[in-house]
C-alpha positions in Angstrom: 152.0 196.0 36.9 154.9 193.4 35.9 155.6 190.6 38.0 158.6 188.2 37.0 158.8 184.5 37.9 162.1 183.5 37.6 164.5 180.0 38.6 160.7 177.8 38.1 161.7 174.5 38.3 159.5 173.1 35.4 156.7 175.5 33.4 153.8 173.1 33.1 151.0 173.2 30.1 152.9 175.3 27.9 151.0 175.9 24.6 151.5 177.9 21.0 147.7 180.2 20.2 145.1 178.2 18.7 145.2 175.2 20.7 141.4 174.5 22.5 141.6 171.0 23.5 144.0 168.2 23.1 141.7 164.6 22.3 143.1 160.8 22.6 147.1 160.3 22.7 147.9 164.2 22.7 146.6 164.1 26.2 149.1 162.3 27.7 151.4 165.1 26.4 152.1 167.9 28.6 154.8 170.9 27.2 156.9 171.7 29.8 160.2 174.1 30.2 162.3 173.4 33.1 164.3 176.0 34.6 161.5 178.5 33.1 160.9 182.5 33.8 157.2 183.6 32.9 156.3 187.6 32.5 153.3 189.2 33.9 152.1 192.3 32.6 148.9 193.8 34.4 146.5 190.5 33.6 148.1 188.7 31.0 151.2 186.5 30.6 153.3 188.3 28.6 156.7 186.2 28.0 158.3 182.7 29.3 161.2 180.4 28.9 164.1 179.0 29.9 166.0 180.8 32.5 169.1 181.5 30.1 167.0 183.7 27.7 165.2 186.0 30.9 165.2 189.4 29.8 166.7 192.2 32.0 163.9 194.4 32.4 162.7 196.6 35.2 159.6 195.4 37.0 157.3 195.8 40.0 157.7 192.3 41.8 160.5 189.5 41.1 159.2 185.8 42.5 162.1 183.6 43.3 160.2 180.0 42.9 163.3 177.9 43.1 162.0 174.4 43.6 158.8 175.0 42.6 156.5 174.7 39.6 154.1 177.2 37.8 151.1 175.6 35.9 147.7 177.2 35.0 144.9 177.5 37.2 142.2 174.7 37.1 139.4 175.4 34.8 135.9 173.6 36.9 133.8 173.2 34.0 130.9 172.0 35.7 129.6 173.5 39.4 126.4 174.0 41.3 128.3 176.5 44.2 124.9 178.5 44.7 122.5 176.5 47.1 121.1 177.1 50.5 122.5 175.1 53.7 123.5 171.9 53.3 122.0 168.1 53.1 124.8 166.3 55.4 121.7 164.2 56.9 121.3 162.3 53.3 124.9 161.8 53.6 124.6 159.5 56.8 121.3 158.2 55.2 123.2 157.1 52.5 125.9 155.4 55.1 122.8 153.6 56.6 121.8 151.9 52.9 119.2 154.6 51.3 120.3 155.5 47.5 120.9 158.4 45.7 117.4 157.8 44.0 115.3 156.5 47.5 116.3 159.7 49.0 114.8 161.2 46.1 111.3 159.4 46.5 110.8 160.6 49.8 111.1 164.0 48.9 115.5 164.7 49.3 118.2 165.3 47.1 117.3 168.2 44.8 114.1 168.7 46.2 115.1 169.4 49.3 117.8 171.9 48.3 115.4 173.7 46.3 113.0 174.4 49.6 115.6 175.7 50.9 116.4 177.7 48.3 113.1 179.1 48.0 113.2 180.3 51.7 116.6 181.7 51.7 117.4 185.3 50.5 119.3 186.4 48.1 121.6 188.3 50.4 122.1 185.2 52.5 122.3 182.9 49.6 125.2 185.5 48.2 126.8 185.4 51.4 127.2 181.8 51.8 127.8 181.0 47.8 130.7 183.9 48.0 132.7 182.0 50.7 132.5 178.7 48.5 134.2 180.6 45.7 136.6 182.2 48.0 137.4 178.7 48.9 138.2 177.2 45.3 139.9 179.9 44.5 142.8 179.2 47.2 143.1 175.8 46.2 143.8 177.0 42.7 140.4 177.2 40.4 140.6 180.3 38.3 137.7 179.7 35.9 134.2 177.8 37.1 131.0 177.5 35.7 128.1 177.7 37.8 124.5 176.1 37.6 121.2 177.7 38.9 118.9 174.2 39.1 117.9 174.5 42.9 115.3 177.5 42.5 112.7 174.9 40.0 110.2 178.3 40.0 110.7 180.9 38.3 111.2 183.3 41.1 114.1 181.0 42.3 116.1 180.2 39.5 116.4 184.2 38.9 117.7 184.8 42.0 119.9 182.0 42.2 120.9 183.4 38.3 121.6 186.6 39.7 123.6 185.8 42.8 125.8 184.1 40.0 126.2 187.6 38.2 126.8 189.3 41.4 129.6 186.7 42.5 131.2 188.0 39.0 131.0 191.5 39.3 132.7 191.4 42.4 135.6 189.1 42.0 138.3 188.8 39.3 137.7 184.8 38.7 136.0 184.2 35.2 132.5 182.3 35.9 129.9 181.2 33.5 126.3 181.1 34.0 124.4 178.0 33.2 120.4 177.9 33.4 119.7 174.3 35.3 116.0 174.9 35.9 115.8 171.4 34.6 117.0 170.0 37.1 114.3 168.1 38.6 110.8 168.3 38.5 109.0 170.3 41.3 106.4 168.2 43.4 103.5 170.1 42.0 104.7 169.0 38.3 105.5 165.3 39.6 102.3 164.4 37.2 102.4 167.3 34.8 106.2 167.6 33.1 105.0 169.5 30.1 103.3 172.6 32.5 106.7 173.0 34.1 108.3 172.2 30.7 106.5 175.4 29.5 106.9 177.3 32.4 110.7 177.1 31.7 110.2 178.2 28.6 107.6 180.8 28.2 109.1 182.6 31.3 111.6 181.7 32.6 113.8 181.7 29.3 112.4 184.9 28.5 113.3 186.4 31.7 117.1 185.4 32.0 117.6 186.3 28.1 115.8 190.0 29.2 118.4 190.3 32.1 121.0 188.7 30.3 121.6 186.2 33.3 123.1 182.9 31.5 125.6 181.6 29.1 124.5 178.2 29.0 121.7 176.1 29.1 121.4 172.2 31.0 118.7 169.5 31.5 119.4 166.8 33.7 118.4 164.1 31.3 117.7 160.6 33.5 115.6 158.3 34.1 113.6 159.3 36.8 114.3 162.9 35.9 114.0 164.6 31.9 113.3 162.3 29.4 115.2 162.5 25.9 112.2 164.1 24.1 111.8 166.6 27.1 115.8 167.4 27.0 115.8 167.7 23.5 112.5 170.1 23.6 114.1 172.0 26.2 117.5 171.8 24.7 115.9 173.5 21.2 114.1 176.4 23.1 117.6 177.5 25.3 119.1 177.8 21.7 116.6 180.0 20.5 117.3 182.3 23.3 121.0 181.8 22.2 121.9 179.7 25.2 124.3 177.1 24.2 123.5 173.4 25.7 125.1 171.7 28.5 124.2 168.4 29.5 123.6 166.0 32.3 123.8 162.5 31.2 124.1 158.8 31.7 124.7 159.6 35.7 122.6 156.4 36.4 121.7 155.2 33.1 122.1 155.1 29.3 119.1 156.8 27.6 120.1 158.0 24.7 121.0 161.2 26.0 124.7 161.4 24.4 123.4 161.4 21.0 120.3 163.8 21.8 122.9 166.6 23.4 125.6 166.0 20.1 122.9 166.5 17.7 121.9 169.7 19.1 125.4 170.8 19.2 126.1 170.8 22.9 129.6 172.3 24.4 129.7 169.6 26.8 128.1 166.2 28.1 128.6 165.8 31.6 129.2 163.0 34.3 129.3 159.5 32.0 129.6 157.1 34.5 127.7 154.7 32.6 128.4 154.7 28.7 128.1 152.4 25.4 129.6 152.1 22.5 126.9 153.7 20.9 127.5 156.9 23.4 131.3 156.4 22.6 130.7 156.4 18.9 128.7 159.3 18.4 131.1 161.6 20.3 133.8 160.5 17.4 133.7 164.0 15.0 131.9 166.2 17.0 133.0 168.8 19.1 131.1 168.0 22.3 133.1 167.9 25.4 132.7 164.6 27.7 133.7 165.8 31.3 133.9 163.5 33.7 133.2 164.2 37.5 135.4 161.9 40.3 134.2 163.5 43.4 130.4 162.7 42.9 131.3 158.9 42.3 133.7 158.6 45.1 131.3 160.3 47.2 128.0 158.1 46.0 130.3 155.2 45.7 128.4 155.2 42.6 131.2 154.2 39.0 133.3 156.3 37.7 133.7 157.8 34.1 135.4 155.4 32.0 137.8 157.9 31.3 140.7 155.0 29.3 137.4 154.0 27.1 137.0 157.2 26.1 140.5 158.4 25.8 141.5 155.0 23.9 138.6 156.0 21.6 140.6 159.1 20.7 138.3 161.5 22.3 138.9 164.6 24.7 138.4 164.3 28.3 137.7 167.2 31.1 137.7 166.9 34.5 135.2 169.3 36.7 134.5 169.1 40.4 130.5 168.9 40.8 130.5 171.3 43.6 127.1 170.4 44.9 125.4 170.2 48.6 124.4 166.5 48.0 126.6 164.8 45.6 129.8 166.2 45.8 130.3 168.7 48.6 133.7 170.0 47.5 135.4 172.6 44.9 138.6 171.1 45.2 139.8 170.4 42.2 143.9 169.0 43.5 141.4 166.0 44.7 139.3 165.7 41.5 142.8 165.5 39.8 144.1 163.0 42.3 141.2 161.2 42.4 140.7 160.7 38.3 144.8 159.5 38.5 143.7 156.8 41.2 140.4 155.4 40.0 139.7 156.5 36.9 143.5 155.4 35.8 144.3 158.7 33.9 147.9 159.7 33.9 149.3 162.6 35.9 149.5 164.7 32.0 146.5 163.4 31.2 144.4 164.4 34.2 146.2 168.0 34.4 145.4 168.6 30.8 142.0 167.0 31.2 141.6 170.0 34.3 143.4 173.1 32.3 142.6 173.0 28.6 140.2 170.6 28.3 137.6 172.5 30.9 138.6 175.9 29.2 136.9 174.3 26.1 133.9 172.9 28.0 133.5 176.8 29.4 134.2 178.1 25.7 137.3 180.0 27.4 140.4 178.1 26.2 141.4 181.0 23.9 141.8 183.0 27.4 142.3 180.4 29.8 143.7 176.7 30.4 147.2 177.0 29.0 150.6 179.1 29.4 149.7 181.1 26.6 151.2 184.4 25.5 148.2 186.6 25.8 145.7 184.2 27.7 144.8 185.8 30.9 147.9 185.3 33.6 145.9 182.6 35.8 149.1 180.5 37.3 149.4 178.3 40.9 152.9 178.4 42.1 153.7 175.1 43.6 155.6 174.5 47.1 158.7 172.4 46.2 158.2 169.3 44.2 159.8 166.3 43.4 158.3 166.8 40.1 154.5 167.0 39.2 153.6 163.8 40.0 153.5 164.6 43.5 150.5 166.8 42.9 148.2 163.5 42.2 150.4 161.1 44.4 150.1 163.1 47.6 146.3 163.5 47.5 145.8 164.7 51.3 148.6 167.2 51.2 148.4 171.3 50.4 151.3 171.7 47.5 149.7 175.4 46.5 152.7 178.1 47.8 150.1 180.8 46.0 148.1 181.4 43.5 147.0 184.3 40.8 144.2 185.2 38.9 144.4 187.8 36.4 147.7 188.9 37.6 146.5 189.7 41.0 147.1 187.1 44.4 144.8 185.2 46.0 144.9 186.1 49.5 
C-alpha cells in the first residue's frame, strides 16, 4: 500500500537516522520543509520533500493536505490507562481542601483504585482500558507506555500486565509494558514494607519474566510511599530479570531519588515537579530521560516541572500525559503540549520535540518512532489548516487533528 501526501504546508520534526533525543539548545530546533510531499509505503515512510522534487509514481491513495501540516504522532512516555472505574469523588474532595496525600491517609488515591482493581475482571478491565486507547489514539498518540501499579497482589498486577499485552495484540499502536507494583504499599504491608518488598520480587518478578509481560520496571519512590533504599532494592531485582528501570520521583519531595534511578542506569525519571541542583547535576552525562507531566500539576494544582531549569542546564526534556484515574484523568497529549507552552514556559519547538523524540527515547523507540524518518514507522497527524504550528499550543481548547495514521493505516 502507498499513500502520497502532497501540497503539506510545512513537514514538521524532520530528522536524518541516528538521532534519539535532542538535549538543551537543540530543542528549541525543529527541521521543517514547507511545501513538503511525504511517501508511505505499507508501514513506513518511505520518502519526503519539497513539493518541486515529488516523484511521479503510481500509488494507491494521493492526500491533498493543502493548508495543512504533517508532524509525527505523540510518543506518551509515561501512562497508567489500565484501572477500574474512576475516583471523580476525590476530585471534588480535593475542591473542598483534602490533599493529594490526606486522601491517601484515609484509605483513597491508589488504594482505592487498586480495590477496584481487584474486584474487576479482566474482560471488563479490557473493555474499559481499550476505549481509553481508542481515545488517544484520535487525538494523535501513536506510541504509549503503560503501567500495571493498581493490582499491589500478585494476582492483580498480572492481570492488569496482561490486559496490557492484550491491548497490543489487537491494535496497531506500539505500547510498552512497565511493572508498577510499587506503586504503593497495600494496607496489610502498611507496617511490613520488606514482606511486600519480597513478595514483588520472589513472585511476582518471576511470574511476569515467565510470561514475558513487561519491558520496564518502576517504583514510585516518595516520601510516604518507597523509600530510596527500597527503590533502589527493587530497582536492582527488575534488572536481574532484565527489566530496565523507570522511575517515579520528586512528585512531592526531594529524596534523593534522581541520583538513586541514574546510578542504576534508569531510561527515564519521571514527574520532577520539585528538583535541586543536586538532582539537576547528576542528570548532566547520563543518559536518563527527565519527563515531565503538566496535566497532573494542573490538575492537583500541585508545581510544575521546572522544565527552563532543566533545559538551561542543557539536558533533554520529554513530555508524557500521566493518564491516570486520580491525578490526571486524560490521554490528551495536544493539551499536555499546550499546557507545558503556558506554564511550564517551553516554546512551541521545544514542547513538540520534548512530545515526539524526546518520549521515543524515554520508551527506547526513537529509532522507530518520534521523527520523520526515512524508515521509522509512518506514524503522522495531518493538521486541519494552520496559520502555522504555533496554533497547535495557542489554541488549547480547539480540535486542529484533520486525521491521523499509525503504521500506515487511519485512525477511524
Amino acid at each position: 500500500m502507498k499513500i502520497l501526501i502532497i501540497n503539506i504546508k510545512e513537514l514538521i520534526q524532520v530528522r536524518e537516522n541516528g538521532i534519539l533525543k535532542v538535549s538543551g539548545a537543540e530543542m528549541n530546533e525543529l527541521p521543517t520543509i514547507k511545501n513538503a510531499y511525504l511517501l508511505i509505503e505499507n508501514n513506513i515512510i518511505s520518502d519526503y520533500g519539497e513539493m518541486k522534487n515529488c516523484p511521479t509514481i503510481s500509488v494507491d491513495s494521493t492526500i491533498d493536505a493543502t493548508g495543512k501540516m504533517v508532524l509525527p504522532t505523540w510518543c506518551d512516555s509515561h501512562t497508567h490507562i489500565v484501572y477500574a472505574g474512576n475516583r471523580e469523588q476525590e476530585f471534588v474532595d480535593r475542591i473542598n481542601g483534602m490533599t493529594y496525600e490526606e486522601i491517601a491517609n484515609r484509605g483513597g488515591g491508589i488504594l482505592n483504585s487498586a480495590k477496584k482493581l481487584n474486584e474487576t475482571s479482566e474482560e471488563e478491565l479490557y473493555n474499559q482500558s481499550k476505549n481509553r486507547l481508542e481515545e488517544v489514539m484520535k487525538m494523535g498518540t501513536g506510541a504509549v507506555e503503560i503501567k500495571s501499579g493498581y493490582g499491589l497482589s500478585v494476582q492483580g498486577e498480572l492481570k492488569m500486565l496482561k490486559v496490557i499485552q492484550k491491548l497490543k495484540a489487537n491494535y496497531p499502536i506500539e505500547i510498552k509494558a512497565t511493572f508498577l507494583g510499587a506503586h504503593a504499599f497495600p494496607t496489610e504491608f502498611k507496617e511490613n514494607h520488606q514482606g511486600y518488598i519480597d513478595t514483588l520480587i520472589n513472585e511476582m518478578l518471576p511470574a511476569i519474566e515467565n510470561e514475558n509481560l513487561a519491558d520496564f520496571i518502576d517504583v514510585f519512590c516518595e516520601s510516604g510511599y518507597f523509600s530510596v533504599s527500597e527503590t533502589e532494592q527493587i530497582m536492582e531485582a527488575g534488572n536481574k530479570f532484565g527489566l530496565v528501570s523507570k522511575i517515579h520521583v520528586n512528585q512531592f519531595n526531594a529524596i534523593g531519588g534522581v541520583k538513586a534511578a541514574v546510578n542504576n542506569k534508569a531510561l527515564s525519571v519521571d514527574h520532577l515537579e520539585i528538583m535541586n541542583h543536586d538532582d539537576i547535576e547528576v542528570l548532566k552525562n547520563s543518559d536518563t530521560m527527565p519527563v515531565a507531566l503538566p496535566s497532573c500539576s494542573y490538575f492537583l494544582g500541585i508545581p510544575y516541572t521546572p522544565a527552563r531549569t532543566i533545559i538551561d542546564a542543557g539536558l533533554p526534556l520529554a513530555l508524557a500525559s500521566d493518564f491516570n484515574p486520580g491525578s490526571s484523568p486524560s490521554g490528551n497529549m495536544n493539551f499536555v503540549v499546550a499546557t507545558a507552552c503556558i506554564k511550564m514556559k517551553m516554546t512551541p519547538e521545544e514542547a513538540i520535540n520534548a512530545a515526539t523524540i524526546n518520549g521515543a527515547y524515554a520508551m527506547d523507540i526513537s529509532k522507530t518512532h518520534g521523527s520523520i524518518t526515512i524508515g521509522k514507522k509512518a506514524n503522522i497527524i495531518i493538521t486541519k489548516p494552520l496559520n502555522s504550528i504555533y496554533e497547535l499550543p495557542y489554541a488549547f481548547g480547539s480540535n486542529l487533528i484533520d486525521s491521523v495514521f499509525i503504521e500506515g493505516i487511519i485512525v477511524k
